[in-house]
Structure formats: C-alpha cells, structure tokens
C-alpha positions as CSV (number, residue, x, y, z in Angstrom):
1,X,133.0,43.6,127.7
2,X,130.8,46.2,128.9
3,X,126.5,45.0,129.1
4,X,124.0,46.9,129.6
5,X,121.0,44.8,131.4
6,X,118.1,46.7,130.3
7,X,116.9,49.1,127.7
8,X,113.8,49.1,125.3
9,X,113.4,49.3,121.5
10,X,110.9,48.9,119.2
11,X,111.2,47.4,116.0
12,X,108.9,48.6,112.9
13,X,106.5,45.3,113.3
14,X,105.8,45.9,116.8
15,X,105.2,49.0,116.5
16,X,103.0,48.1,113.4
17,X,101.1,46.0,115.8
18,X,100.4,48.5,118.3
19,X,99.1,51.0,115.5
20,X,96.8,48.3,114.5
21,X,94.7,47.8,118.0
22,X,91.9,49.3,119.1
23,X,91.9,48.9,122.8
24,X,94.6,49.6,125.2
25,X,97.6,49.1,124.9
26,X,98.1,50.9,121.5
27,X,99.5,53.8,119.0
28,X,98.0,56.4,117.5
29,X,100.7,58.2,115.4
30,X,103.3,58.0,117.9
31,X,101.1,58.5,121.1
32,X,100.9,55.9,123.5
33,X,97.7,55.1,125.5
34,X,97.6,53.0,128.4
35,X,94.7,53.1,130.8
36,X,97.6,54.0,133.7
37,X,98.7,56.6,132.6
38,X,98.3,59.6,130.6
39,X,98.7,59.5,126.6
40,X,102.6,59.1,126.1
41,X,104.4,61.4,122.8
42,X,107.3,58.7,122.1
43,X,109.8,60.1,120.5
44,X,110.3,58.5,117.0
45,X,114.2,59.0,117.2
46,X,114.3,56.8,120.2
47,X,113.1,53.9,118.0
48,X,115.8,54.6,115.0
49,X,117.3,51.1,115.1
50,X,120.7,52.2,113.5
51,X,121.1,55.4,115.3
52,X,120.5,53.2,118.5
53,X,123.0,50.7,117.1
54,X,125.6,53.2,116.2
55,X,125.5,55.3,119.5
56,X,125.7,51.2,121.6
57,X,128.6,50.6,119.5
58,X,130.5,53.9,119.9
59,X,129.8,53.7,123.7
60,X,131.8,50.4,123.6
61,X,128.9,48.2,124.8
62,X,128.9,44.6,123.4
63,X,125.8,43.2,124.9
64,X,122.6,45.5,125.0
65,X,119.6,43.1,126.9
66,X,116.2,44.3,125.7
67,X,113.1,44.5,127.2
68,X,109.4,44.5,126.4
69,X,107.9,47.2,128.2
70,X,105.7,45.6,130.5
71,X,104.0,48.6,132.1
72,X,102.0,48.5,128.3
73,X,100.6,45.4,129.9
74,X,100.9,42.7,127.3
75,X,102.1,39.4,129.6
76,X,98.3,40.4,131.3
77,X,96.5,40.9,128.3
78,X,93.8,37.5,127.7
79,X,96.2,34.4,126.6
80,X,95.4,34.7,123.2
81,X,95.7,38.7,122.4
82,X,98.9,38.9,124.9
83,X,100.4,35.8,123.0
84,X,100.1,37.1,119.5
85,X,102.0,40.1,120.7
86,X,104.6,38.6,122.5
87,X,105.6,36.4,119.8
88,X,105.5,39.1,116.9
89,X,108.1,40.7,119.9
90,X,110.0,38.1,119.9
91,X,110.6,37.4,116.2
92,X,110.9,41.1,115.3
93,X,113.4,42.3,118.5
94,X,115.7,38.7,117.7
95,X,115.8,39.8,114.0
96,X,118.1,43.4,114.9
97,X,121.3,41.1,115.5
98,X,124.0,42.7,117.6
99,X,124.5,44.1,120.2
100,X,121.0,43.8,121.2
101,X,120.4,40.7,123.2
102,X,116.6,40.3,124.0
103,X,114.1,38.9,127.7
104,X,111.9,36.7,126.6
105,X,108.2,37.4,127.5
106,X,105.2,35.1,128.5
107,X,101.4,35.9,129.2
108,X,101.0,35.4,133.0
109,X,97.2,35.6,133.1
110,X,97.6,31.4,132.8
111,X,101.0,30.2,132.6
112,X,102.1,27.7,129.7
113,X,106.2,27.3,129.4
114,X,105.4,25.4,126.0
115,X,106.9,28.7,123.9
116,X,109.3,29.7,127.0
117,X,110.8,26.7,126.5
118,X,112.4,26.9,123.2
119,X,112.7,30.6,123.2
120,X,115.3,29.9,126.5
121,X,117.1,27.6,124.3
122,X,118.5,30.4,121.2
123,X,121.6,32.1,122.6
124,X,120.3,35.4,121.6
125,X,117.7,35.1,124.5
126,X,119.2,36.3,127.7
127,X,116.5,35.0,129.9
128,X,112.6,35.5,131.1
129,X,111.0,38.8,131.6
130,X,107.9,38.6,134.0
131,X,106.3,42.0,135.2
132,X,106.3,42.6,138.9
133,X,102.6,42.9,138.8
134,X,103.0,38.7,138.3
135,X,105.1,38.5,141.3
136,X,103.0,40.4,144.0
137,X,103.1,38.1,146.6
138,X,103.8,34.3,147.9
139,X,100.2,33.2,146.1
140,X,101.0,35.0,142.7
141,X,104.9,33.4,142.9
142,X,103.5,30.1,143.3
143,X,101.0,30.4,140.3
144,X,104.3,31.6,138.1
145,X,106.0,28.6,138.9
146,X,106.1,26.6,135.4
147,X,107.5,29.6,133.9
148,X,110.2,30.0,136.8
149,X,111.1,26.8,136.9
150,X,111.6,26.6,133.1
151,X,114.0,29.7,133.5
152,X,115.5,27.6,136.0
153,X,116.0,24.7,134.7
154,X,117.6,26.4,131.6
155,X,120.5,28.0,133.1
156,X,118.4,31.5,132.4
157,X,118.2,34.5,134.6
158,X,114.3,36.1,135.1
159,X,114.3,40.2,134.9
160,X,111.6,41.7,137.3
161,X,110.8,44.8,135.7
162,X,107.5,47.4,136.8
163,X,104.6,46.1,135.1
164,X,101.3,48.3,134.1
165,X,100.3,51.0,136.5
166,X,96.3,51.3,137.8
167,X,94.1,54.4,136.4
168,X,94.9,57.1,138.9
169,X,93.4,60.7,139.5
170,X,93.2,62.9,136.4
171,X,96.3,65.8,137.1
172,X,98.8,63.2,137.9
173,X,102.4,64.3,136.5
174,X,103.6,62.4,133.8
175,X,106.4,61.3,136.1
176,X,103.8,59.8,138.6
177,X,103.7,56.5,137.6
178,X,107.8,56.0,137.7
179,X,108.1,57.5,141.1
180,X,104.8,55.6,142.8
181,X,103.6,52.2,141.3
182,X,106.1,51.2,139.4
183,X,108.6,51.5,142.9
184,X,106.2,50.4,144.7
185,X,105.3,47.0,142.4
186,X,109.1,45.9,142.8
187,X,109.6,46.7,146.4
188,X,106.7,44.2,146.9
189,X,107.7,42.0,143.9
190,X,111.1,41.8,145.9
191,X,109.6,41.5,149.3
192,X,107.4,38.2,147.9
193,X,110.5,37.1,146.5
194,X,112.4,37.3,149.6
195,X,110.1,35.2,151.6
196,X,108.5,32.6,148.9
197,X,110.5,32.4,146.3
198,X,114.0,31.5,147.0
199,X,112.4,28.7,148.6
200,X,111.4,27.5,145.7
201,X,113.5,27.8,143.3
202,X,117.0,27.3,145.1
203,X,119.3,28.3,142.2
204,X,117.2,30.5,139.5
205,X,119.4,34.0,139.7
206,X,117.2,36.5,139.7
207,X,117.6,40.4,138.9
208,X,115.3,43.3,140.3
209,X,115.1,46.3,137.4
210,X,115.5,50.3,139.5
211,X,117.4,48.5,142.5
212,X,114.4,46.4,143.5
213,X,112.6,49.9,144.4
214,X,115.3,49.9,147.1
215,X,113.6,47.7,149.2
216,X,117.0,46.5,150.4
217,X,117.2,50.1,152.5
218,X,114.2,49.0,154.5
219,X,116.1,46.4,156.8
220,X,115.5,47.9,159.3
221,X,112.1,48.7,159.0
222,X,111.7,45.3,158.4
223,X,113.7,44.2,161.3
224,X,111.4,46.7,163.4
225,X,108.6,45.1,162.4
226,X,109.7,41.2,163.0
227,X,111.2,40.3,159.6
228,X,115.2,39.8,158.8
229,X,116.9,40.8,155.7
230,X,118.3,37.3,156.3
231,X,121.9,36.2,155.0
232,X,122.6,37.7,151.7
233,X,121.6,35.8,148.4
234,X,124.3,35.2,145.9
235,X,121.2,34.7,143.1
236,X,119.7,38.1,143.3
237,X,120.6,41.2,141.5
238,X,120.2,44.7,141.4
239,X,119.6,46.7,138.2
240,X,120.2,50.5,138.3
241,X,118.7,52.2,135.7
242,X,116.8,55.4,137.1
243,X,119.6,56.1,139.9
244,X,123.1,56.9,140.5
245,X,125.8,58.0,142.9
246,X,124.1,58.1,145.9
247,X,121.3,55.4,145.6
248,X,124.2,53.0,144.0
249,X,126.2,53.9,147.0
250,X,123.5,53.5,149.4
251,X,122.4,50.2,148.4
252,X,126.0,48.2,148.6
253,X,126.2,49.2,152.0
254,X,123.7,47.0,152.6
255,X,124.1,43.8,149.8
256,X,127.6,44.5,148.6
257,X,129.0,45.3,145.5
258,X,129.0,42.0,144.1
259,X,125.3,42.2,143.0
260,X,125.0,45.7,141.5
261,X,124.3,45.1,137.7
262,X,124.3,47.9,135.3
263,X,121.1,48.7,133.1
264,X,120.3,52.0,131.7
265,X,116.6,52.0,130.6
266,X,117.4,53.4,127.5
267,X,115.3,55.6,126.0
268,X,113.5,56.8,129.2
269,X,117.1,57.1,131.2
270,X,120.6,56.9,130.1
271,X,123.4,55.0,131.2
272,X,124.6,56.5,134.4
273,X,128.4,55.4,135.9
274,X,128.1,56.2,139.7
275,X,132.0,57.6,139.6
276,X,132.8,54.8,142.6
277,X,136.1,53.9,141.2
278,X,137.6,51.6,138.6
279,X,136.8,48.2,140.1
280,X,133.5,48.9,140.7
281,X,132.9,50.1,137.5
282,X,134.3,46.8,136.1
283,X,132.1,44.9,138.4
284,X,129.1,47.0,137.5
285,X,129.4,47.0,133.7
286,X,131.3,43.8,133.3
287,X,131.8,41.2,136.3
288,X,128.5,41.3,137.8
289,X,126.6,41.4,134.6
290,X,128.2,38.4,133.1
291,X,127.5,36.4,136.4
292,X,123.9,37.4,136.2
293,X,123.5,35.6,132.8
294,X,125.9,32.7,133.1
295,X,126.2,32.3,136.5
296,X,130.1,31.9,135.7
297,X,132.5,32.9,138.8
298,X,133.1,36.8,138.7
C-alpha cells in the first residue's frame, strides 16, 4: 500500500462555486484571486479528474488524502459563506471515489463540531483539516478545541496545513508566499502545539503539512533561548511535500524516522522519494502513513 498524505483537486462544483463569487476567494476563468497573493493561472490539466486518477493509479498509490486548499481562506470566511463552501467541498471531493480519500474541513471563525461530527464518521474521510492560521498560538488552540476534541474522540488524525497568506508589498515573487508565511504559519502552528496542545488532547495524532516548516531543526535555538524540544511525541507527524533528500534527512536526525509521512502536494509539487533506502521508503509511503490514520502499530 503506498498513501500519499496530501494533494489537492478540484472537482467541477467547487470550482463552479468559486466562479460564482464576487469577493475573494474566487475564479475568473481559471485565475485565482486571493487578497495574499498575486492572481494565480491554475492550470486546467491539473484539475482533469481522470488524468489525475489514471497517473495515482499507474504510480501504484492506493490511498490519495485530499485537501482543501486552505491558503484560499474558506475555514475563515463568516460561518455562513465559509460553511456553504465547505460542504459543497465535501459532497463534491467524496463523490470521485477511489483512490482519493478526502480532510474534512470546518469554519474556524466560531467553532460548531455539529457537521464534523458525522463527516468523521464515513470511512472515506481521513480526518480534520484546520489551517495553521487557527492554530497560532496556546489562546487560538484552546478556542479550536470542540473541533479537536471531536477529531479526537473519533479515532481521526487533524492535518495542519498553511492557511491564507496577508496582502504583502506589490513585486513579491509568486513563490513568496510558499517560502515566507506559509513556513512561517506552521513553524508557529507547531510551536503552539508543542507547548498547549498535547496537553490537551493526550492522544489526537496529529500531522504538520512541509515538515512542520522545520521547526524541529530549531532545538537548539529553542534550547538557547530556555525551551526543550522535550521527549519525542509518538502522536505527531511530519508531511513532506515541498522537500527532499536533504531536508527529509535533516529532520530524522532529530525526531526519527518513525514520524516522516509521505505527501506530495500535488499539483503545486510532486511526489518526491528522498533515495534513503528501502525501509525507509516503506516507512515513508507505507508504515508511517497508515499509523498516522489508524493509529495501528507500524
């Protein structure tokens, strides 16, 4: 069984839906506008479902996790706008059938696990998506507690993944807000975690999309400045889309191999296998994956 963690894909009716809007986020054509970030060309191929399909297939993947792309911003969007688009998401991403697996999604701005709830319990859901934009800090993990602890109490793993980025200077590279905000949102996100959240949620496995921003790597600095990385958690992952060989490599020096989850952030990345050996490729695309959504022993 090979799984890849993360990717994104939009099926017609969401697409639909952000064609239909008339503030941000939304498509005009197939530009994207976001207030972040400059207006986006998406590339119509990379939202052909069965080309997708066929290309997961013949790369031997059975379980392709997708995402909603929470730098558009919808889990912050006002309950009621936010919620009509995360539920059109949900219905039209479960509808594609396999491989795809799909995060569930929740507006953040004022937390209800009323929809979370039965969403968690269809098999096809692999688990909660929360932007790390929700997860800031110790005060913003407390306030996403009755969605936490829904994911919690289900069984389900919670995906942090970069959430919107803030209007910047005009001239920024396209690149700028996937090498700035977005690192920097889950470095923090992970940080917060590290000292809040654990606490309270004791056993909610937990997985931090582009290796967590490698905040891992910062021990030191940390230590330096009168923190502790503190005794490895066996409930928190790291998702490696947007790096390889030496960033991979970098990072289980300091948390292991055991936590090291595969995700490609298909269509903005592609799957990448760092080259460190056969059982480390089997824990990557296989093992450490399937513990992250069932918490079954590797």
């Amino acid at each position: 069984m090979r799984i890849d963690c993360h990717q994104h894909l939009w099926p017609p009716g969401f697409i639909d839906a952000l064609r239909r809007r008339r503030v941000h986020p939304y498509l005009r054509g197939w530009t994207l506008h976001l207030p972040g970030e400059a207006p986006y060309a998406v590339d119509p191929a990379a939202h052909d479902i069965e080309a997708r399909r066929s290309r997961e297939l013949a790369e031997g993947k059975d379980q392709v996790l997708l995402s909603l792309s929470s730098p558009l911003g919808i889990e912050h969007l006002p309950a009621g706008d936010g919620a009509e688009l995360i539920a059109l998401w949900h219905d039209s991403a479960l509808e594609l059938g396999d491989p795809y697996r799909v995060w569930a999604a929740a507006p953040v701005g004022d937390p209800d696990p009323g929809d979370l709830v039965k969403l968690l319990r269809d098999e096809r859901i692999a688990g909660l998506q929360l932007p790390a934009t929700a997860l800031a800090d110790p005060d913003a993990i407390a306030r996403m507690e009755p969605l936490l602890a829904e994911a919690e109490r289900a069984g389900k793993p919670v995906l942090v993944h970069p959430g919107p980025a803030p209007p910047g200077p005009a001239g920024l590279p396209a690149w700028w807000p996937a090498l700035a905000p977005y690192v920097a949102q889950q470095h923090q996100a992970w940080l917060a975690w590290h000292i809040a959240g654990r606490r309270r949620h004791p056993r909610l496995r937990i997985a931090f999309v582009a290796l967590a921003g490698l905040a891992p790597l910062h021990h030191e600095r940390l230590a330096a400045r009168g923190g502790t990385l503190g005794p490895l958690d066996p409930y928190v992952y790291y998702e490696t889309s947007s790096y390889g060989t030496r960033a991979i490599d970098a990072l289980i020096r300091v948390v292991g191999v055991d936590p090291i989850v595969h995700g490609s952030d298909r269509p903005y990345a592609e799957p990448v296998d760092p080259g460190l050996g056969s059982a480390f490729t089997h824990a990557l695309f296989t093992a450490n994956p399937r513990h992250l959504l069932t918490g079954e022993p590797r």
